[in-house]
Structures are given as structure tokens and as C-alpha cells.
C-alpha positions in Angstrom: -9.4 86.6 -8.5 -9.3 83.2 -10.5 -11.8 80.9 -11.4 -10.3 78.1 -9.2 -10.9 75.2 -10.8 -12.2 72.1 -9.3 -10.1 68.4 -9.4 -13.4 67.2 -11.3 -16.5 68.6 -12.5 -19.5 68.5 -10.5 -22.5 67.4 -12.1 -25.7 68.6 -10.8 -29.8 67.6 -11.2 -32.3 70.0 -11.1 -35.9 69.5 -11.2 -37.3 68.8 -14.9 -34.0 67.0 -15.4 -32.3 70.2 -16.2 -28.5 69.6 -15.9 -25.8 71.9 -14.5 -22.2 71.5 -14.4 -20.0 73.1 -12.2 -16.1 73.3 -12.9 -14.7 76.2 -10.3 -15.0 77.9 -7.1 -16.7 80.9 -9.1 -19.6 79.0 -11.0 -19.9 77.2 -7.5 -20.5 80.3 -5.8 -22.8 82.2 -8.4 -24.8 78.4 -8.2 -25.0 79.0 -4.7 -26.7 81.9 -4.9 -29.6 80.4 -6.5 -29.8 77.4 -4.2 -32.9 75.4 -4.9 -32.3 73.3 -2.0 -32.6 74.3 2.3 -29.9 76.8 3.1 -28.5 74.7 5.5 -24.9 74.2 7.5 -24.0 72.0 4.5 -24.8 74.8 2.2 -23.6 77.6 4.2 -20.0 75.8 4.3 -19.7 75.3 0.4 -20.5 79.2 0.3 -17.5 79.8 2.8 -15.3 76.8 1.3 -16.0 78.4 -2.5 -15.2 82.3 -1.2 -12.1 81.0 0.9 -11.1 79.2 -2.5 -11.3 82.4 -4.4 -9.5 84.7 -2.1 -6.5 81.6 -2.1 -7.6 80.7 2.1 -8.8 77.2 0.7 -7.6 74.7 -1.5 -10.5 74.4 -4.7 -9.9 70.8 -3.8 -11.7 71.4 -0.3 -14.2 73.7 -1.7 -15.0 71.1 -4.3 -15.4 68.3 -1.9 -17.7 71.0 0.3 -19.7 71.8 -2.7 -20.0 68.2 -3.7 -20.9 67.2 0.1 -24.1 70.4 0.1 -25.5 68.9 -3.0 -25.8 65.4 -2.3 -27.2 66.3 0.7 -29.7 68.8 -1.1 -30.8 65.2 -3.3 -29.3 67.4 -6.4 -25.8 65.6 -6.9 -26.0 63.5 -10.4 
């Protein structure tokens, strides 16, 4: 399994101005997994975007613009 990288980095804020940066499917998905925002439909497709990305279903491409879509919509995109 490869890290997948994404087109562009993905620049996240967290509370206390703590930033995160994610560059693949695989820091994606272990981000996901400590979601601070609502585990939502937005969220819940990133996840399934990210694994599909991993296992080659999905292009990281898709599963960045997925991830990218969850956190602006979780108020954490920079």
C-alpha cells in the first residue's frame, strides 16, 4: 500500500492555532481518525475516498478534493 500522494498539500487549522498538513491518502486517513469536527456525510466520504485511494479504487486526486471538501465544511480548512 502507498502513501498516495495528494496534487497539493492540505493545510489544516485546529483549535489554539495548531497547524496540520496533510500530503497523502494515508496521513488523511490516520487524521480522520481523530476528527475534531461532526462525523458527518462529508466526513464519512473523505474516509471512503482516502481508503479507495489507498487500495488504487480512487484517484488521490478525488480523495484530496473529498478530504479538502470535509474540512472546509468542518470550519478547519486554512
Amino acid at each position: 500500500m502507498s502513501s498516495k500522494s495528494f496534487p497539493t498539500p492540505v493545510r489544516l487549522i485546529i483549535k489554539n492555532s495548531r497547524q496540520n498538513i496533510i500530503a497523502n491518502a494515508w496521513d488523511a486517513v490516520e487524521f480522520l481518525r481523530r476528527w475534531p469536527g461532526e462525523r458527518n456525510s462529508a466526513y464519512r466520504r473523505a474516509l471512503q475516498h482516502c481508503l479507495d485511494a489507498l487500495d488504487g479504487i480512487r484517484s488521490s486526486k478525488a480523495a484530496s478534493a473529498s478530504f479538502v471538501a470535509a474540512a472546509r465544511q468542518a470550519g478547519i480548512l486554512a
